[in-house]
N, C-alpha and C positions, 0 to 999 in steps of 0.2 A: 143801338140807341134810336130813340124815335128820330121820325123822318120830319122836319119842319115843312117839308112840300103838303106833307096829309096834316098840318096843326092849323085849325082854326085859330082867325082873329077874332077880333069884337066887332059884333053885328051892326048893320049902319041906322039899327034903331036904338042900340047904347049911344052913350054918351064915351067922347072922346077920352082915348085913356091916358096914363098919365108922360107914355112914350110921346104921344102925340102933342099935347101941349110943352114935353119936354125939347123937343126940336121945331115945330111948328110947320110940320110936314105928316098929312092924314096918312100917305103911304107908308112913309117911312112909318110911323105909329104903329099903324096894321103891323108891318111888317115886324115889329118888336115887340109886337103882343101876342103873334106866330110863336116867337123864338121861345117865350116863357112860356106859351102852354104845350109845348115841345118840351123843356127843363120838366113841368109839371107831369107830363104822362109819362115820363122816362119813368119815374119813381114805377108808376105801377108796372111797366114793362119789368123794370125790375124786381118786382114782386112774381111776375108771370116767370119769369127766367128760373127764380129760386124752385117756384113749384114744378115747373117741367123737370126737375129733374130731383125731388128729394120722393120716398116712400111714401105716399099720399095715402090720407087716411077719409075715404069716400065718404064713410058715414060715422059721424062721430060718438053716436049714441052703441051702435053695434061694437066696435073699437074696445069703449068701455067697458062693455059687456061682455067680450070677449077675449081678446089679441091684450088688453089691458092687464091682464091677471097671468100672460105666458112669461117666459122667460128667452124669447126671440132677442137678437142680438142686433138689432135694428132697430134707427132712431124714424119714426113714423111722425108723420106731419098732418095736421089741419090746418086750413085756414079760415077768413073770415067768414064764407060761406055757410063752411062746415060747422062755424061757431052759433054763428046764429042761428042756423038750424036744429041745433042741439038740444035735446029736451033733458037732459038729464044735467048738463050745465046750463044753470039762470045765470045769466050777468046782463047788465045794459053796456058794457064796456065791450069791446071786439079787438084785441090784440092782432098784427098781421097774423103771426104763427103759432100755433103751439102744438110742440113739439115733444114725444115717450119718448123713454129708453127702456125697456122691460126689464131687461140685465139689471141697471143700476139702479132703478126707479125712478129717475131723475124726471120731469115735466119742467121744459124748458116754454116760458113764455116769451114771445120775441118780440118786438118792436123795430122796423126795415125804416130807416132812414138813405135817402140816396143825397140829401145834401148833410151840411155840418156845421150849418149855424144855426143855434135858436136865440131866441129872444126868450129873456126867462120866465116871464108868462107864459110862453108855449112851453119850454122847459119842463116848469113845476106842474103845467098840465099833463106833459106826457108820461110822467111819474105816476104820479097821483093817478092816471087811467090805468095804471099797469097795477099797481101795487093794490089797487080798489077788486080789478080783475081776480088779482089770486088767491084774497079774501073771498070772494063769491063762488071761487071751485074746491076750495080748502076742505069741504066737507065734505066730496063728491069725486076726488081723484086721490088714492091714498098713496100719494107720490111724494117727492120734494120738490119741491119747488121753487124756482131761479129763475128769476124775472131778467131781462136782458135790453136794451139800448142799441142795436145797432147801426152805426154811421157806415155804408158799404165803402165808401171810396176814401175814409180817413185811414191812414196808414200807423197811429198809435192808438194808442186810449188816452193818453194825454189832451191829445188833440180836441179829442170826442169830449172829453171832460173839462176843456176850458169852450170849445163851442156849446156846452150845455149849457153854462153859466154853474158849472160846478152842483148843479140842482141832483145827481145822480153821483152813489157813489163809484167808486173807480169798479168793483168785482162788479156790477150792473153793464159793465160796458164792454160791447167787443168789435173788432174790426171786419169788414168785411170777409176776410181771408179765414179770419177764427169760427164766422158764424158756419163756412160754407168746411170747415173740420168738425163742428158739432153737428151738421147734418148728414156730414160723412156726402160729400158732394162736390163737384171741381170749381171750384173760385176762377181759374182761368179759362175756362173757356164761356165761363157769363164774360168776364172783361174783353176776351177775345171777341165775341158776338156784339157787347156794346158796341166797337170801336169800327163794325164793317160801315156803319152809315155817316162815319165821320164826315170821309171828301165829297160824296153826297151833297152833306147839308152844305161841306166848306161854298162850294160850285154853285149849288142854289141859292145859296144870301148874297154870292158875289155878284150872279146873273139878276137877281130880283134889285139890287141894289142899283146898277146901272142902269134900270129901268124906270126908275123917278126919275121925274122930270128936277131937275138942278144936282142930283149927288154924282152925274156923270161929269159934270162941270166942274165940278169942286174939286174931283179925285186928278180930272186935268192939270187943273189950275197947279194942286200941289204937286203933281209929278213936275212940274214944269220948275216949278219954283225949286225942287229937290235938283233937276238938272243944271240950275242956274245954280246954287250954293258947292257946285260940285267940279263947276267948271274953270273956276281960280287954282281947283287944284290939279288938275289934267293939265292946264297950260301952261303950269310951271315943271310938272314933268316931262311935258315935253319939252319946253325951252331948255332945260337942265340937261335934257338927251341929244339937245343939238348943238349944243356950245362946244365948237374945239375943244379939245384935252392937249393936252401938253404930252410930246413926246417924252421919251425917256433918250439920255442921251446915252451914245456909245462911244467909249475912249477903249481906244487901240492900248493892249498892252505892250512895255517896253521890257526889252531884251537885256540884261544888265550882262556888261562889258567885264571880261577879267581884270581889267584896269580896277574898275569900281569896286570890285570884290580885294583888290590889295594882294591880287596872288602874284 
């Protein structure tokens, strides 16, 4: 996961952002504007992750040219690079990946989402760029082609398909875990690799936070206040634990007499 220590704020020749007029502390702003372009570069981080390890396809005009027409059993990738650089595909559209199969023929177009909300303007935009795209290679990849949606860190297509605002159909859409099967590549250990800069960042927002002038004050104030709501119920357990108990009593058993018994 990116590092929030390496993510830029906003420069002190911008104008205040909306963190900042939202608490009314420049630091703390800063420092909340760190946090989201940190969110922001993960995305591409996780586009880097995918490509470090799927069959990369260097040159994508050669690809076609060649390796395109085999019957290799490997799913081969470009990305946006590759795309734009490509003379034999025109498109003004740039999809993150697109992805052979030679075996099946299949040309998988991809779309790498690492968050799972859109607004359905962005939605039907992101559709609409994809579906535009495979029109424009339709005449120049004689594959099939399957256009794809993916949200990496939703765990259904449900999901993905109500954070779309329903703009894509459901066979459009895959999970992270599905995308990293059709690339024939480990899903855990991108997740494993996200998660080493967690306590990282957790330590650096904690240390940066105590370092404004009033949010040390504040986080006082409420520990103090949480030890005061806290303390009506300790000293009644303890007064509970100090209060006499009541013995239990012992009665002597009695011996019954042959008289009693009528013998």
């Amino acid at each position: 996961m990116a590092l929030i220590e390496n993510a830029k704020g906003r420069r002190a020749d911008q104008s205040p952002s909306g963190y900042t007029r939202l608490f009314g502390v420049p630091a703390l702003g800063n420092l909340m504007s760190r946090i989201q372009a940190a969110v922001i570069s993960s995305g591409s981080e996780l586009e880097q992750l995918i490509w470090d390890r799927v069959v990369q396809i260097d040159d994508l005009d050669h690809f076609l040219k060649t390796t395109l027409h085999s019957e290799e059993d490997r799913v081969f990738v470009a990305r946006k690079p590759q795309i734009k650089a490509c003379k034999t595909i025109r498109s003004e559209y740039e999809p993150d990946f697109l992805a052979f199969h030679p075996v099946t023929r299949d040309c998988y177009i991809v779309e790498v989402k690492d968050g799972d909300q859109f607004d359905t303007k962005k939605a039907a935009g992101e559709r609409h760029m994809l579906e535009n795209f495979r029109t424009d290679i339709s005449h120049s990849v004689p594959y099939i082609t399957c256009l794809y949606l993916c949200s990496f860190n939703s765990p259904t297509k449900e999901e993905i398909y109500r954070g779309l605002k329903r703009k894509f159909q459901m066979a459009e859409l895959i999970t992270g875990r599905e995308l990293c099967e059709l690339f024939r590549i480990d899903y855990d250990s991108i997740v494993k690799h996200r998660q080493k800069d967690q306590q990282a960042n957790l330590e650096y927002i904690a240390h940066e936070l105590l370092t404004i002038d009033g949010i040390k004050e504040v986080v006082a104030k409420s520990l103090k206040e949480g030890d005061a709501a806290l303390s009506p119920t300790e000293d009644l357990v303890f007064s509970t634990s100090t209060i006499p108990q009541p013995q239990p009593t012992l009665t002597t058993p009695t011996t019954t007499t042959p008289d009693q018994l009528e013998i």
